[in-house]
Backbone bond lengths (Angstrom), bond angles and torsions (degrees), N, CA, C in turn:
res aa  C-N    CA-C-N  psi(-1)  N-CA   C-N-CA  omega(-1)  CA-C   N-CA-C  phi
1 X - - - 1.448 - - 1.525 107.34 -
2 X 1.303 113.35 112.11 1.741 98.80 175.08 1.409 106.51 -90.50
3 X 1.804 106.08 -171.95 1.377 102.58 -135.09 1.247 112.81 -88.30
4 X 1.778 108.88 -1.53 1.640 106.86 -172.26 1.566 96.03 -95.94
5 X 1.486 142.62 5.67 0.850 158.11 -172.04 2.252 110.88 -86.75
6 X 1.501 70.40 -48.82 1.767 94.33 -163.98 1.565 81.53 -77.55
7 X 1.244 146.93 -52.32 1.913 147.92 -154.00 1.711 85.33 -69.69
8 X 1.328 129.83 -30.95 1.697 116.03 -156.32 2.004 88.27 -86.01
9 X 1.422 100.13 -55.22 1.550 88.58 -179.41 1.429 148.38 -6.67
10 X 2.045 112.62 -58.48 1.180 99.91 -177.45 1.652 101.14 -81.16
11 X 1.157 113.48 -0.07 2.184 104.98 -179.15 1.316 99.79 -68.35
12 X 1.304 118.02 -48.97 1.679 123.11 -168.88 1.747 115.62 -69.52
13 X 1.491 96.81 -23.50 1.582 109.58 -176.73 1.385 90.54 -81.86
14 X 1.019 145.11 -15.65 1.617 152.59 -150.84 1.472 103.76 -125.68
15 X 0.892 110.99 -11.71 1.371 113.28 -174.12 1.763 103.11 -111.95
16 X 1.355 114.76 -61.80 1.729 132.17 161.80 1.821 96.12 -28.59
17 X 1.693 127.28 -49.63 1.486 117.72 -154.71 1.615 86.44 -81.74
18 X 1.605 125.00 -55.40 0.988 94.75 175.87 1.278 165.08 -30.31
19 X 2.004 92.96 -56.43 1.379 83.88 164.57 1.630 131.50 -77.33
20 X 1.145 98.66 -13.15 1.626 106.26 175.82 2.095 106.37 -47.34
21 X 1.367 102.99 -45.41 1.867 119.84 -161.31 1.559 67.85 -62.32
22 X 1.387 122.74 -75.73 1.660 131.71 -154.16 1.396 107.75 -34.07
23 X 1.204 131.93 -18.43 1.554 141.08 -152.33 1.539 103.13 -98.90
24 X 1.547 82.70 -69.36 1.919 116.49 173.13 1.686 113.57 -32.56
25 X 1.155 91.68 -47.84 1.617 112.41 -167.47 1.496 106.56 -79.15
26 X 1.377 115.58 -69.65 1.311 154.50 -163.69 1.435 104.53 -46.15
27 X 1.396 121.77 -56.59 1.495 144.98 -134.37 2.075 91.07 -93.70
28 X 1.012 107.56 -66.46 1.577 124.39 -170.50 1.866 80.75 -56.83
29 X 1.362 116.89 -78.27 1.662 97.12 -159.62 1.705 124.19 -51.23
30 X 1.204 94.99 -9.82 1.436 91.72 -177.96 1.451 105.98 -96.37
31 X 0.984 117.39 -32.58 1.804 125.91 176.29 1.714 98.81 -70.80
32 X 0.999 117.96 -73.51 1.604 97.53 175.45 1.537 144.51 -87.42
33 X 1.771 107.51 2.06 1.192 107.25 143.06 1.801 122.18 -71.11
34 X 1.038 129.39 -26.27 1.298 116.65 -177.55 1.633 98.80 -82.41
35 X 1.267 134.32 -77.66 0.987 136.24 119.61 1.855 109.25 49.05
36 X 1.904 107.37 -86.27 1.325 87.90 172.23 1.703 123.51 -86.64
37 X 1.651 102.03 -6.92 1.982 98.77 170.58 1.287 108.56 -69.14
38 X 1.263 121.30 -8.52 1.688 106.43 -164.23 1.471 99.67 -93.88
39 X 1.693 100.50 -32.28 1.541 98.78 -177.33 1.668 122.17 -82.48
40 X 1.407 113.61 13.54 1.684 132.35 -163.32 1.557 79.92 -123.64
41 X 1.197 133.69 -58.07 1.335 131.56 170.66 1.715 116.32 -25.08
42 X 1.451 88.86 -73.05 1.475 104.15 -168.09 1.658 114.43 -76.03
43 X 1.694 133.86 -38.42 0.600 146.25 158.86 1.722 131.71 -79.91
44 X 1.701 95.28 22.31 1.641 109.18 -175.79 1.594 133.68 16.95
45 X 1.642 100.68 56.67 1.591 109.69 -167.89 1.244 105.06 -130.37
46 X 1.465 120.57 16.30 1.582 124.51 164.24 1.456 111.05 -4.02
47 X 1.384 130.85 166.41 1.509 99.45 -66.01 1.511 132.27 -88.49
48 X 1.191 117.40 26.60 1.653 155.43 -175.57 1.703 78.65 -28.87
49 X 1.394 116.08 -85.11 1.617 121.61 -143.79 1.610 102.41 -78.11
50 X 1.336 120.06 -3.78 1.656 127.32 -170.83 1.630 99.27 -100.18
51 X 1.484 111.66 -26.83 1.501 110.83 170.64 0.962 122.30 -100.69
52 X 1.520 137.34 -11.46 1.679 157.48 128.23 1.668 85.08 -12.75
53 X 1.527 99.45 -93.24 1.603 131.58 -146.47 1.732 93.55 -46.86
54 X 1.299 118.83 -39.97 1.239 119.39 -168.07 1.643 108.98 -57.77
55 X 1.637 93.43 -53.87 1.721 120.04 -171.60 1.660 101.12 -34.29
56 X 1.450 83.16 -52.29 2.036 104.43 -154.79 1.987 95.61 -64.01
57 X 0.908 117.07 -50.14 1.626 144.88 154.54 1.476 103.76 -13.53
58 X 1.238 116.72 -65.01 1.577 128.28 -137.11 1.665 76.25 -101.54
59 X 1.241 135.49 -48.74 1.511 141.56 -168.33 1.805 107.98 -63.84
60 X 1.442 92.16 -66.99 1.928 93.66 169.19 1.536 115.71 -61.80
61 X 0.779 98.37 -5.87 2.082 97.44 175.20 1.253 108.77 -110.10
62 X 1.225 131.70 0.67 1.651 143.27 173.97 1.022 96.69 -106.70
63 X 1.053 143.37 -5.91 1.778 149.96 -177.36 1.328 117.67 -117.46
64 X 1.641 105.66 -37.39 1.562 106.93 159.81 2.116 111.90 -69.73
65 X 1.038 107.97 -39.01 1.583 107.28 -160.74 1.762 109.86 -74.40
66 X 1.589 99.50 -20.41 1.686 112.46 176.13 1.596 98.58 -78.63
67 X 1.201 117.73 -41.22 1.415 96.42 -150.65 2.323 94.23 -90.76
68 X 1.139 107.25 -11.83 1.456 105.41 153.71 1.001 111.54 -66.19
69 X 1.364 134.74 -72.27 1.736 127.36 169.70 1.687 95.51 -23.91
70 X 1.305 134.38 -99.24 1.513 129.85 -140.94 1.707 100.06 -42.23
71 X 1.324 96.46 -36.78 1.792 102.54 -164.06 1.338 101.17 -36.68
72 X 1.892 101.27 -61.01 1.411 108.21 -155.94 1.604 112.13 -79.68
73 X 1.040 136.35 -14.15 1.562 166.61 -155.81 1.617 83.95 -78.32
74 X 1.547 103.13 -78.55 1.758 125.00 -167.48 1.726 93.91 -51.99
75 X 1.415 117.39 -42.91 1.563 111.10 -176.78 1.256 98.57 -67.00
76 X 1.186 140.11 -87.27 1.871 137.73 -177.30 1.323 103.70 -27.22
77 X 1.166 149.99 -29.84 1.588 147.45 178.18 1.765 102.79 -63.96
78 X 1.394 114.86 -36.65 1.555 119.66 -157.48 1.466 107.39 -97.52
């Protein structure tokens, strides 16, 4: 790898975690915020299933963003 090769690396490694968090994060609130409005919508219980969906949201994305941390943690160890 020469050396102007090796300087772009950590941007792209920095850039790759980002969007990975963006995904992690991103993906669950939109799947169970719509998810619980449609079901408060349809089942007229505002906002019961939109603050469910959120809960469940905020929990799977605290579970996605830890287990990237260990990932990368366990990689810097090796």
């Amino acid at each position: 790898m020469s050396a102007e090769e090796s300087s772009w690396r950590p941007l792209f490694l920095a850039l790759r975690l980002a969007w990975s968090l963006g995904y992690i994060i991103a993906i669950p609130a939109v799947l169970f915020g719509f998810g619980g409005a449609y079901l408060d919508k349809t089942l007229e219980t505002s906002p019961g299933f939109l603050l469910a969906g959120f809960i469940i949201a905020i929990t799977l994305s605290y579970l996605g963003v830890r287990r990237k941390i260990k990932e990368i943690t366990a990689a810097e160890k090796d």
